[in-house]
N, C-alpha and C positions, 0 to 999 in steps of 0.2 A: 407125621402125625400118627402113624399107623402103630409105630415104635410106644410111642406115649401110651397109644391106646393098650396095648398088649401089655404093657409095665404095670398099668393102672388095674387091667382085670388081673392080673399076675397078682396083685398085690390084696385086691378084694377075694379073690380065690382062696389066695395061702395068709389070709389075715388070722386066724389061729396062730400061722407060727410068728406071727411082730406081739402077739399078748405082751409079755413080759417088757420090752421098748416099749410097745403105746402107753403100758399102763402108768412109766416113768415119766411120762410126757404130759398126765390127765393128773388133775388135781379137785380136789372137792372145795377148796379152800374160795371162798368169795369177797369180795372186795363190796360193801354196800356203797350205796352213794351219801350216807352218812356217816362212813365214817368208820362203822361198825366191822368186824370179821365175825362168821359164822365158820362152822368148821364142822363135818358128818362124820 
């Protein structure tokens, strides 16, 4: 567990350098429950 822990502050730490990966991963795009798509 200790391992996990240290990966996870590693990873909130140096989250600056995953910018570019997260930002591949995030979408604005939404799905409504009618049906509809919105888009920002």
């Amino acid at each position: 567990m200790v391992k996990f822990r240290k990966a996870i502050q590693n990873f909130f730490d140096n989250i600056a350098n995953f910018k570019a990966e997260l930002e591949t991963l995030l979408t604005l795009n939404f799905r409504l429950v009618n049906s509809q798509t919105i888009s920002f």
